[in-house]
N, C-alpha and C positions, 0 to 999 in steps of 0.2 A: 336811214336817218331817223326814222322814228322808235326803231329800235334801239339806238345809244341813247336819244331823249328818252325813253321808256325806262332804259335799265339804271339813265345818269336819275331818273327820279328813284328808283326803288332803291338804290342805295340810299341816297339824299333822306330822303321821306324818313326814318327814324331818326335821325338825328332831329329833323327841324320838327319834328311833330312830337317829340320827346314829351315827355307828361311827368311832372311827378309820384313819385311813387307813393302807394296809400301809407297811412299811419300801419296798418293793420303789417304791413310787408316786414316794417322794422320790430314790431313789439315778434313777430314770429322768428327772424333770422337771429332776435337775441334768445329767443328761449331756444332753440334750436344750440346755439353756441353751449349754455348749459346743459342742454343735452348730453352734446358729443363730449363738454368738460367731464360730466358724469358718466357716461360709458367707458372715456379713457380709464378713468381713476377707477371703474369698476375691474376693467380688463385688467388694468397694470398689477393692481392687490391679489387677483385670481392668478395672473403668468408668476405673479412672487412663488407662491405655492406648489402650480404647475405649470411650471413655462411651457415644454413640449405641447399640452392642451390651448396654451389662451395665446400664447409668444404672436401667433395671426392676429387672433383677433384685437388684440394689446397694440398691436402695430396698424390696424387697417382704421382702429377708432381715434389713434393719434394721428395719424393723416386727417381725417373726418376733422377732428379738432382743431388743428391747424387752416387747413382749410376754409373753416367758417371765423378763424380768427383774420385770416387773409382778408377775405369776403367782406370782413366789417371794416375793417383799414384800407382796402380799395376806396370804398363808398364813404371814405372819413366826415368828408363835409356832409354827406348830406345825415348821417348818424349824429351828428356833434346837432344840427338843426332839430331833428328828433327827439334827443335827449333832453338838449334846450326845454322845450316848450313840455315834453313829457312828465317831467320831474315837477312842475308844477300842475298835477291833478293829485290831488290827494286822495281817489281810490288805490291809487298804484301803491301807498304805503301800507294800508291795509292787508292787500295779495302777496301770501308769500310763495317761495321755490324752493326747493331743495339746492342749496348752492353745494353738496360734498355727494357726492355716494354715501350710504348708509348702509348697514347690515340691518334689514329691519326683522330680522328674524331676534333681535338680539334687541332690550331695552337700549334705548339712546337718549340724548338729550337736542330736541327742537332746533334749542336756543345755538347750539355749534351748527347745525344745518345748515337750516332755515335763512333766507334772506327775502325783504318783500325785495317787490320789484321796482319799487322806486330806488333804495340801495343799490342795489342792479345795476341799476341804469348808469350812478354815480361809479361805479366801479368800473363799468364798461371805459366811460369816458374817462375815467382819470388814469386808469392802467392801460389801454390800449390805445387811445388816441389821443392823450395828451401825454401821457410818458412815455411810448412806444414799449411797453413791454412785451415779449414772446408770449408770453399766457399769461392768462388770468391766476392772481395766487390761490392757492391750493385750499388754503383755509382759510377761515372768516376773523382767523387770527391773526391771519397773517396779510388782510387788508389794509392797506396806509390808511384810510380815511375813517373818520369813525362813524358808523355804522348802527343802528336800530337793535342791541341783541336780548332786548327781556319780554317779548310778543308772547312767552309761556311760562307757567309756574316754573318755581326753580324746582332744579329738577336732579334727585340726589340717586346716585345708582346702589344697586344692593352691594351690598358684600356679603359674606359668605356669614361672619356673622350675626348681620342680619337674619338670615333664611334661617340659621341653626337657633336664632332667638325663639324666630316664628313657630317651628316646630318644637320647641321645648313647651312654647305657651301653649299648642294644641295638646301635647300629651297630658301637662300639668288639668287641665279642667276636663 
């Protein structure tokens, strides 16, 4: 007898003793979500090039992905509550993320990047749990909602003859 009452509590006991979970849990399992967004997008541009080399890992970061997309639409309601109240601190527009992969070997521009993390949050919740979409869009262009994008100087890439100005002007003096 004391033994089904012992094991009827050890089941029981999480449920009814259940706690909310900290702030800190939800600001981690979204960065986490960009994470695996950027590993996918990194792996998928590498298997373009060499599938045989990346085609695993290309596939094992898009589970990964999915996964913590899963993860965040299980837990809808209590995300939606998180976001709620999150989006009103104004350090979080400050802080930004890298919302794409980047070739940072290569000049880039921020402002396609970069997203704070208050945008984040709005994007979380308007594309995955209030629109139900599969993923998050791909680019910060291709966001419904609009979005914080001039956080750095504009930002203009070289061209070729650019460089060939540049070297003219070094030889010329």
């Amino acid at each position: 007898m004391k033994t089904i009452i012992t094991s009827l509590l050890l089941l029981i006991a999480p449920f009814a003793f259940s706690q909310n979970r900290p702030e800190i849990w939800f600001q981690q399992e979204i960065e986490k979500l960009i994470m695996c967004k950027n590993d996918y997008e990194k792996y998928k541009s590498f298997a373009e090039s060499d599938p045989k080399r990346y085609e695993e890992k290309r596939d094992a970061s898009y589970q990964a992905y999915r996964g913590q997309i899963d993860k965040i639409k299980r837990n809808a309601e209590q995300f939606l509550k998180y976001i709620d109240t999150a989006v009103n601190n104004p350090e979080l527009i400050k802080k930004t993320l890298p919302y794409r992969h980047m070739n940072t070997t290569l000049p880039f521009d921020p402002n396609a990047y970069f997203i704070s993390k208050h945008d984040l949050l709005r994007v979380v919740k308007y594309c995955l749990l209030e629109r139900d979409y599969a993923m998050l869009p791909e680019r910060l262009d291709d966001i419904p909602i609009t979005i914080k994008r001039d956080r750095y100087k504009p930002f203009k890439q070289q061209s070729i003859e650019d460089i060939t100005k540049e070297k003219v002007k070094v030889e010329v003096n």
